[in-house]
N, CA, C and O atoms as a GROMACS GRO file, in nm:
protein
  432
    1UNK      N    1   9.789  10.307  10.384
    1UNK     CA    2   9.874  10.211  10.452
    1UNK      C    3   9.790  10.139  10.557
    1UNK      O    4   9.707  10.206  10.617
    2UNK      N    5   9.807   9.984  10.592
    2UNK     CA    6   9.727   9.896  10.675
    2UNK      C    7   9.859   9.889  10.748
    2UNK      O    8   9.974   9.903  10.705
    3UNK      N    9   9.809   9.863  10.879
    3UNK     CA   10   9.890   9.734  10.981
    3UNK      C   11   9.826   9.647  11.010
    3UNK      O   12   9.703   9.643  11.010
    4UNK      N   13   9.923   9.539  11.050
    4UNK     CA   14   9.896   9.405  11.057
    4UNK      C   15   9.913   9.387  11.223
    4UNK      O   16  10.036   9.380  11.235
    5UNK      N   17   9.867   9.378  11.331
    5UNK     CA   18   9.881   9.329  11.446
    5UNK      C   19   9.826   9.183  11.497
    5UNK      O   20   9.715   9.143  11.531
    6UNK      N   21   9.952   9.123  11.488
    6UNK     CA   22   9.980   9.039  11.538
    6UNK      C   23  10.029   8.989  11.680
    6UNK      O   24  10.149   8.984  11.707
    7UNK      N   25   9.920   8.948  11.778
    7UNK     CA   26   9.986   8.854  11.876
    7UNK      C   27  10.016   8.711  11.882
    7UNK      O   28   9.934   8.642  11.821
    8UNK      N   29  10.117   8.645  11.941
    8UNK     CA   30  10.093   8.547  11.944
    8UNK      C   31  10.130   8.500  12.096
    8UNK      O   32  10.199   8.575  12.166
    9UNK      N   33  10.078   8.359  12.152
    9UNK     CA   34  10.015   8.368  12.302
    9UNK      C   35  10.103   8.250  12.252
    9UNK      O   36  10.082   8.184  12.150
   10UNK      N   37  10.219   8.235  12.353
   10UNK     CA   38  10.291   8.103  12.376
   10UNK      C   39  10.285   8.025  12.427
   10UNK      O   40  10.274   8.063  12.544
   11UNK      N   41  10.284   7.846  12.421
   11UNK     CA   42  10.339   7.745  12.559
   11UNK      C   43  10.385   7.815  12.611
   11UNK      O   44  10.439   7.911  12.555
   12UNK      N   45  10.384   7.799  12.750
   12UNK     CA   46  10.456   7.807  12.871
   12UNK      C   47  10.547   7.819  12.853
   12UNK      O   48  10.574   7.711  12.801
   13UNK      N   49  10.700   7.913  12.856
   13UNK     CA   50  10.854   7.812  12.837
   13UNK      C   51  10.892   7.850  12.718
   13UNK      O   52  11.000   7.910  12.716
   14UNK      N   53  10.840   7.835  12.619
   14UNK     CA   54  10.833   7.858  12.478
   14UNK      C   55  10.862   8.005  12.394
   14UNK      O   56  10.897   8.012  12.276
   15UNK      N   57  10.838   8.114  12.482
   15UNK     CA   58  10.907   8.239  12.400
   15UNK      C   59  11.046   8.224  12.339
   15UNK      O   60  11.080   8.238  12.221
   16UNK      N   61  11.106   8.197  12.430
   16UNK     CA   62  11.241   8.203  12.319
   16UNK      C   63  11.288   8.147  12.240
   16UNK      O   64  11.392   8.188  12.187
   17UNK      N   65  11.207   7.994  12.191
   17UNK     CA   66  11.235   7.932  12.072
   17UNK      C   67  11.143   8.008  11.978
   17UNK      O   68  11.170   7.995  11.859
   18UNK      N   69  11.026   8.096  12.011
   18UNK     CA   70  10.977   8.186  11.933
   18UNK      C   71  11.028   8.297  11.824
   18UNK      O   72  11.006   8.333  11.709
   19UNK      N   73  11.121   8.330  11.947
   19UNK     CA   74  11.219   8.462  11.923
   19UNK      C   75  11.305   8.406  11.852
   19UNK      O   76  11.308   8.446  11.736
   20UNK      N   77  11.388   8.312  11.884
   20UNK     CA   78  11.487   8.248  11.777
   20UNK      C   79  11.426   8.205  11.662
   20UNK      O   80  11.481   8.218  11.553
   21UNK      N   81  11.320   8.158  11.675
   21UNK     CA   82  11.261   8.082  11.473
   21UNK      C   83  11.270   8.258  11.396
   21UNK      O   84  11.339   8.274  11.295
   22UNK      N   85  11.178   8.396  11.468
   22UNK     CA   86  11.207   8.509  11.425
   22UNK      C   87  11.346   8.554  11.347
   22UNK      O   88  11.374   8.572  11.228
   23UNK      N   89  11.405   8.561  11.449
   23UNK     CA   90  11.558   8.577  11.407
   23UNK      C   91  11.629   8.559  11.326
   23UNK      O   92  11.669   8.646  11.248
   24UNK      N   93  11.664   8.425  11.326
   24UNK     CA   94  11.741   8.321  11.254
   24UNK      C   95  11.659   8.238  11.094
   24UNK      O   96  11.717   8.180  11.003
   25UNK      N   97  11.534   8.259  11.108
   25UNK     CA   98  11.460   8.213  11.048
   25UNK      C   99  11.352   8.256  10.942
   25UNK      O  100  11.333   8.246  10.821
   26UNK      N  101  11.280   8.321  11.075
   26UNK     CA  102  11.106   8.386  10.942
   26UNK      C  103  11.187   8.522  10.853
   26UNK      O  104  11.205   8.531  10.731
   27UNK      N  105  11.222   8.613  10.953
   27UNK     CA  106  11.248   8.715  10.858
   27UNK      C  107  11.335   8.737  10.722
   27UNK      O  108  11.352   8.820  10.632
   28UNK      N  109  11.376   8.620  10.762
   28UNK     CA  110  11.487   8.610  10.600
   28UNK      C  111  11.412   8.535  10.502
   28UNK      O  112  11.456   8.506  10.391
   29UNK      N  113  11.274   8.497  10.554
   29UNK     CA  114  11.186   8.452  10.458
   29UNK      C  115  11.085   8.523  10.403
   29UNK      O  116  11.024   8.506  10.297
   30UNK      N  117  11.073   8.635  10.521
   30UNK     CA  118  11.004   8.748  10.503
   30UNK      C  119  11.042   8.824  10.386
   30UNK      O  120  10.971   8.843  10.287
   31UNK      N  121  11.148   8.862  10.403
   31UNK     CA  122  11.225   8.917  10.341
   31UNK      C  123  11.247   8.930  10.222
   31UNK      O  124  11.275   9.037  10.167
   32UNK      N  125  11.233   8.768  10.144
   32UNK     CA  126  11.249   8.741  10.027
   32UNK      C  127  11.076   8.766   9.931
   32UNK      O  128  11.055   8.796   9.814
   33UNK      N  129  10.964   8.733  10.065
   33UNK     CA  130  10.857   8.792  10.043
   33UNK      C  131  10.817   8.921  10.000
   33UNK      O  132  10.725   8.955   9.926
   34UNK      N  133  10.907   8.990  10.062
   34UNK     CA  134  10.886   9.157  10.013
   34UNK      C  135  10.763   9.168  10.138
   34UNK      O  136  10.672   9.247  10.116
   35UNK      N  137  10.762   9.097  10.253
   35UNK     CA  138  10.725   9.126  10.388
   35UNK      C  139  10.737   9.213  10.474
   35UNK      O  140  10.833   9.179  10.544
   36UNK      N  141  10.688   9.320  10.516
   36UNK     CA  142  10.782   9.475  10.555
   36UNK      C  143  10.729   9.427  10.746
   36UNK      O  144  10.613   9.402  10.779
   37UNK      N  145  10.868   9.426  10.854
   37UNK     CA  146  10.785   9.437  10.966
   37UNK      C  147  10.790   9.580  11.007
   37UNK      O  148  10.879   9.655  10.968
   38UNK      N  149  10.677   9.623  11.101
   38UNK     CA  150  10.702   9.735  11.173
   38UNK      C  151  10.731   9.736  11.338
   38UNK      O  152  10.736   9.832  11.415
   39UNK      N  153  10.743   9.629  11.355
   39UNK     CA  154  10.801   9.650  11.489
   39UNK      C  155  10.794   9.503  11.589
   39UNK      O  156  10.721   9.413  11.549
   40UNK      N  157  10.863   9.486  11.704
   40UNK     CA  158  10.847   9.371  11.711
   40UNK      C  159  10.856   9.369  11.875
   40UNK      O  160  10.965   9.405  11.922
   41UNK      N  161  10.750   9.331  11.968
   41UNK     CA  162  10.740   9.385  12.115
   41UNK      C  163  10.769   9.255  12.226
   41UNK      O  164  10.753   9.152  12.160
   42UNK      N  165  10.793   9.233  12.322
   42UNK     CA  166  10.719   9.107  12.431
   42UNK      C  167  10.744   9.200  12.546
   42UNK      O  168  10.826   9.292  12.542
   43UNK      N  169  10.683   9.176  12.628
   43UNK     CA  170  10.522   9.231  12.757
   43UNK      C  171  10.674   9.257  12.825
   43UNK      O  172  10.776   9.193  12.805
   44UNK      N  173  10.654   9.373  12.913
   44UNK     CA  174  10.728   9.411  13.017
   44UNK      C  175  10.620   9.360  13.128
   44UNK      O  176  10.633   9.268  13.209
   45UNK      N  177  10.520   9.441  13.109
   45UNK     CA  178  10.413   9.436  13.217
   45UNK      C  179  10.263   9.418  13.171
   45UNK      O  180  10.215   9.500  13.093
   46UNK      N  181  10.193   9.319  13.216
   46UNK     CA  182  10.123   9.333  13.143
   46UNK      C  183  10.051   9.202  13.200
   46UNK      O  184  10.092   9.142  13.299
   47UNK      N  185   9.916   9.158  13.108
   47UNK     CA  186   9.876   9.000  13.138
   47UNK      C  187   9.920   8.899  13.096
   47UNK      O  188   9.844   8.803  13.111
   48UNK      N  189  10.040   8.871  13.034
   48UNK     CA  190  10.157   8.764  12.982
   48UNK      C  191  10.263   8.804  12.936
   48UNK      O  192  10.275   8.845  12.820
   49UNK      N  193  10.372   8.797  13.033
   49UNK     CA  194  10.506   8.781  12.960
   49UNK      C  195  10.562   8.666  12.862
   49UNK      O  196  10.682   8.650  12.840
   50UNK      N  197  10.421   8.561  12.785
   50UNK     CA  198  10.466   8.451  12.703
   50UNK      C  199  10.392   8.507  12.570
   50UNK      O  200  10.317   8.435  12.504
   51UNK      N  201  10.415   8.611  12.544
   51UNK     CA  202  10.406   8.661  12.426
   51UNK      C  203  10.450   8.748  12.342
   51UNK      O  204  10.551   8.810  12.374
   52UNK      N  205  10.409   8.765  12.258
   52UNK     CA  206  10.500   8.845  12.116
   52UNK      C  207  10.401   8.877  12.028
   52UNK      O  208  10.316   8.803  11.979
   53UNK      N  209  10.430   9.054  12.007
   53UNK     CA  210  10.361   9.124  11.939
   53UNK      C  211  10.410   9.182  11.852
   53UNK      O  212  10.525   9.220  11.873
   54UNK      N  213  10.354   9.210  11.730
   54UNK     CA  214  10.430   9.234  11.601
   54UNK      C  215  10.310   9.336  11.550
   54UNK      O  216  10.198   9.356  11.598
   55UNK      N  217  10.378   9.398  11.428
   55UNK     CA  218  10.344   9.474  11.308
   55UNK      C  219  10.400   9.448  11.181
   55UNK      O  220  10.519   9.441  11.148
   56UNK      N  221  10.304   9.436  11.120
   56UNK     CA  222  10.324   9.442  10.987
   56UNK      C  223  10.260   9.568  10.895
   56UNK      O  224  10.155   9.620  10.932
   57UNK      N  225  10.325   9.611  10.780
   57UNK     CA  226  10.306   9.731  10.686
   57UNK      C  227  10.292   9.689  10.582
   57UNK      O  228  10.374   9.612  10.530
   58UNK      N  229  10.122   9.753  10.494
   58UNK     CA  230  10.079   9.671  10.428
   58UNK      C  231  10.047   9.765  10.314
   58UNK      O  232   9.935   9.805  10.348
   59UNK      N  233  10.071   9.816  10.217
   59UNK     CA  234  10.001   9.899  10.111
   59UNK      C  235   9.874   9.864  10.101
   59UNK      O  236   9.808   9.963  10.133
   60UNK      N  237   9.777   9.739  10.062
   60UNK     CA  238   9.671   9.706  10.066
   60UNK      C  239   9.639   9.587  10.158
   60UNK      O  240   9.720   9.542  10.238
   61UNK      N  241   9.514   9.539  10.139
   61UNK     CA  242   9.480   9.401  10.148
   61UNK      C  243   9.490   9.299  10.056
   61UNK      O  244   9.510   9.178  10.058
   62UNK      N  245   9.469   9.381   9.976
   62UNK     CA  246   9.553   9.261   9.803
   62UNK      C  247   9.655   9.219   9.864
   62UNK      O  248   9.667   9.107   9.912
   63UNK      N  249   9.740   9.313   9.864
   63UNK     CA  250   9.935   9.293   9.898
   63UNK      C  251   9.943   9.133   9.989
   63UNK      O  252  10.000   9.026   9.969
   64UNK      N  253   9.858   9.184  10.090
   64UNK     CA  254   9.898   9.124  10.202
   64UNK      C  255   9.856   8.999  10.206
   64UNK      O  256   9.912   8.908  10.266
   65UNK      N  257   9.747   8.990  10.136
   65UNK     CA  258   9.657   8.880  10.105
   65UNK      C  259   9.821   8.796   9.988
   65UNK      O  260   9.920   8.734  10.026
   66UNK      N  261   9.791   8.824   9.893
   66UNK     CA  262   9.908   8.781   9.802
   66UNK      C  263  10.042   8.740   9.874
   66UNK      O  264  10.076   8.622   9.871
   67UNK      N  265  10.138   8.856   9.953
   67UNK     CA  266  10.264   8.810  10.023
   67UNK      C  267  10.238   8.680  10.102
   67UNK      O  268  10.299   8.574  10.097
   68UNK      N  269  10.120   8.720  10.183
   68UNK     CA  270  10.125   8.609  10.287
   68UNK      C  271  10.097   8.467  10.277
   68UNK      O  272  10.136   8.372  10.346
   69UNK      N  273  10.011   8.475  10.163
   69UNK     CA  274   9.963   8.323  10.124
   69UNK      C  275  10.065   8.278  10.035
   69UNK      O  276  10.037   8.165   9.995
   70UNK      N  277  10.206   8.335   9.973
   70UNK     CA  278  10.311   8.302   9.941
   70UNK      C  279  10.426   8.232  10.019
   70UNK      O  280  10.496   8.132  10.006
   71UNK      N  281  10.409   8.363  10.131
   71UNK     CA  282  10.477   8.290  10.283
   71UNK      C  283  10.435   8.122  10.335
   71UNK      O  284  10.496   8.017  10.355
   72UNK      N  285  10.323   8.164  10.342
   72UNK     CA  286  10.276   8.008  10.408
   72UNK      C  287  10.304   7.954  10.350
   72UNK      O  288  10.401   7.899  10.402
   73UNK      N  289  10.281   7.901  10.213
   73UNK     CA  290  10.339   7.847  10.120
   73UNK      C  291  10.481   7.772  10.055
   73UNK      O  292  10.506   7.677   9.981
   74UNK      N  293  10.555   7.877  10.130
   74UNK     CA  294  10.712   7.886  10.117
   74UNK      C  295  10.734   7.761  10.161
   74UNK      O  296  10.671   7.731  10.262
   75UNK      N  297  10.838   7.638  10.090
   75UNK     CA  298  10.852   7.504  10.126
   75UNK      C  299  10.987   7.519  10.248
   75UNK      O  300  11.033   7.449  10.338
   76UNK      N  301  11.012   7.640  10.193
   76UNK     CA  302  11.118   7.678  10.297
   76UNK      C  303  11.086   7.705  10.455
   76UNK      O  304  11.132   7.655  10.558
   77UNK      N  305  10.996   7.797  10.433
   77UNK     CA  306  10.897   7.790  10.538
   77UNK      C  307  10.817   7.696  10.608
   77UNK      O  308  10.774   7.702  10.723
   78UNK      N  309  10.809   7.633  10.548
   78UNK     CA  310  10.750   7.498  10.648
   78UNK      C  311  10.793   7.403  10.671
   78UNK      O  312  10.734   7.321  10.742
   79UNK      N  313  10.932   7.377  10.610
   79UNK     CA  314  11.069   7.305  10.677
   79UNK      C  315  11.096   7.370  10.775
   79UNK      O  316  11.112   7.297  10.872
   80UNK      N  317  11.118   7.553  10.811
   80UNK     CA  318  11.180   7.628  10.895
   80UNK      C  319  11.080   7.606  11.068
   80UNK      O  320  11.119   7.611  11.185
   81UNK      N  321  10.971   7.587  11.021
   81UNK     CA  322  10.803   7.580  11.104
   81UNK      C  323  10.841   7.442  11.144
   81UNK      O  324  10.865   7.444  11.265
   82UNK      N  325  10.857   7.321  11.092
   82UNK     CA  326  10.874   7.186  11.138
   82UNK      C  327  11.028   7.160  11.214
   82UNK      O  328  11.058   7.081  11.304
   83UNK      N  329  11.096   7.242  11.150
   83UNK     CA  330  11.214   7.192  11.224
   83UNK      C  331  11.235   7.270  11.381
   83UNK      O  332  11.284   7.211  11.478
   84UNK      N  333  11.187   7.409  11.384
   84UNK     CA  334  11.177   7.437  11.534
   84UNK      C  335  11.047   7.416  11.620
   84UNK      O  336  11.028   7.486  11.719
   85UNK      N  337  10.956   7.314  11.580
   85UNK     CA  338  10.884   7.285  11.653
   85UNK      C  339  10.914   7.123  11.652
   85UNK      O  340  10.810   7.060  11.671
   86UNK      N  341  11.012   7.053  11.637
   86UNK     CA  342  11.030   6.951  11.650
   86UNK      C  343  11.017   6.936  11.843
   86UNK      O  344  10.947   6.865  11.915
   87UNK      N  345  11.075   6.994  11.858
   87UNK     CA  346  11.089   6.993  12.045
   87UNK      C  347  10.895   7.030  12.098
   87UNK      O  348  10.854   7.042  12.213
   88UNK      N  349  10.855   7.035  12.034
   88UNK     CA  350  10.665   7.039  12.035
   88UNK      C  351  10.620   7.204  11.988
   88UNK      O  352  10.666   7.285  11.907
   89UNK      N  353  10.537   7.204  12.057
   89UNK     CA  354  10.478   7.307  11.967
   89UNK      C  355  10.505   7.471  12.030
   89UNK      O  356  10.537   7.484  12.148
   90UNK      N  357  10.491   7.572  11.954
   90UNK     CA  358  10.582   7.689  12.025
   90UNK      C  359  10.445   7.759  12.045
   90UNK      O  360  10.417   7.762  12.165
   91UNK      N  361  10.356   7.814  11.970
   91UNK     CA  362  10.245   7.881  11.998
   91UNK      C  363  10.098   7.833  12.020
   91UNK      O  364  10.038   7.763  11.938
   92UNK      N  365  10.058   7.868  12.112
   92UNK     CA  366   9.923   7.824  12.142
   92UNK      C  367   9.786   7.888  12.080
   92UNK      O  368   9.694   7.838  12.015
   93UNK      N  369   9.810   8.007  12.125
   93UNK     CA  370   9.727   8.063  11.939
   93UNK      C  371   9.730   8.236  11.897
   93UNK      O  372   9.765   8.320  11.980
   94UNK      N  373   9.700   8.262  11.801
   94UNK     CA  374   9.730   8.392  11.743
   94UNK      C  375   9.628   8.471  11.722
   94UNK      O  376   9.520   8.430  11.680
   95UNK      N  377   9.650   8.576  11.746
   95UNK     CA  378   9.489   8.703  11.769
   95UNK      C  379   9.607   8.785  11.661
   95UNK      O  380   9.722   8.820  11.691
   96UNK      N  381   9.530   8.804  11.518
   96UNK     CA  382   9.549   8.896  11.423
   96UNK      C  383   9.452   9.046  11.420
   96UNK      O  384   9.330   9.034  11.433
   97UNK      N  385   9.497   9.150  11.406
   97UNK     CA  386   9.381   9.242  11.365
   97UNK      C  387   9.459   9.335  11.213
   97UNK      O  388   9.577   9.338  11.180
   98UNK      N  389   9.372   9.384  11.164
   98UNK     CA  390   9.428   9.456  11.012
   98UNK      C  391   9.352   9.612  11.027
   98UNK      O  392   9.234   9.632  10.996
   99UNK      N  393   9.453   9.725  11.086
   99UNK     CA  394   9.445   9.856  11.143
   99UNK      C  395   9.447   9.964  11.031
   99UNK      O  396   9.451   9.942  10.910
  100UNK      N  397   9.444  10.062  11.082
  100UNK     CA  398   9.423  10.147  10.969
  100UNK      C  399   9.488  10.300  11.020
  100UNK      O  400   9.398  10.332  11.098
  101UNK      N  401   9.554  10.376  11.023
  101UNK     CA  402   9.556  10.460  11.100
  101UNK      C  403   9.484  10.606  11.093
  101UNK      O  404   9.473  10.668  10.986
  102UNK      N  405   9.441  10.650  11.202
  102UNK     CA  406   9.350  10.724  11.196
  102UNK      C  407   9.470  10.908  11.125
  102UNK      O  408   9.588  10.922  11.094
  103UNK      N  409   9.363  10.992  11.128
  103UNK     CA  410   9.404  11.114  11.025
  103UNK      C  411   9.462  11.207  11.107
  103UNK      O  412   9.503  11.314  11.061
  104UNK      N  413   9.472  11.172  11.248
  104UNK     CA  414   9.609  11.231  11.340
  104UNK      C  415   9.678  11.148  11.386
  104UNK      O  416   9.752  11.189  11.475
  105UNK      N  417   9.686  11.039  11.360
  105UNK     CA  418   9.803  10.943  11.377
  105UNK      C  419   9.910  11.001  11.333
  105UNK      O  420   9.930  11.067  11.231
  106UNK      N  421  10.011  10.955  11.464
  106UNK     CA  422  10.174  10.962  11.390
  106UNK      C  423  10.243  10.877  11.289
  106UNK      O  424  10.351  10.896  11.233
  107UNK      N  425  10.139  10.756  11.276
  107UNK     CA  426  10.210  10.654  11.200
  107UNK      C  427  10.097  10.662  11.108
  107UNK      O  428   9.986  10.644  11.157
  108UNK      N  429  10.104  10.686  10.986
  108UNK     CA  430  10.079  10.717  10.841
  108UNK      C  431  10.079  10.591  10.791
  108UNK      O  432  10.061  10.572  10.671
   0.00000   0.00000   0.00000
């Protein structure tokens, strides 16, 4: 099993049209992807409360490679991407890493 850690570093102002495209939006696109999330965070304390951290659960890098370049893809998806960034742009930029968990990890 891989994870997918995902941050993403927001405009100013901009988290909660973040959180709403999430919501209302990506995951039901996810979804149809066969996109698995594992969890979904923003900063109590920390060096930015204008961000959002995620997991993703990945059987391989094939998988993920395959789901995701389906996602992007999705025409649905990039109507869903254009229509809540009509008001400008929501993220400023994204720090991905692809984890692995170690052989006393709790998360397998």
């Amino acid at each position: 099993m891989l994870y997918e850690m995902r941050v993403y570093h927001c405009i100013p102002g901009r988290l909660p049209a973040l959180l709403k495209r999430f919501e209302t939006k990506t995951l039901k696109i996810w979804e149809k992807h066969g996109i698995r999330q594992a969890g979904f965070f923003t900063t109590v304390v920390g060096e930015s409360n204008q961000q959002l951290v995620y997991f993703l659960a990945w059987d391989s890098l094939a998988e993920r490679e395959s789901k995701w370049n389906a996602f992007m893809a999705d025409q649905e998806w990039i109507n869903a991407r254009a229509e809540t960034e009509k008001d400008g742009q929501i993220v400023e930029r994204v720090i991905n890493q692809i984890l692995t968990p170690t052989v006393f990890s709790s998360v397998k």
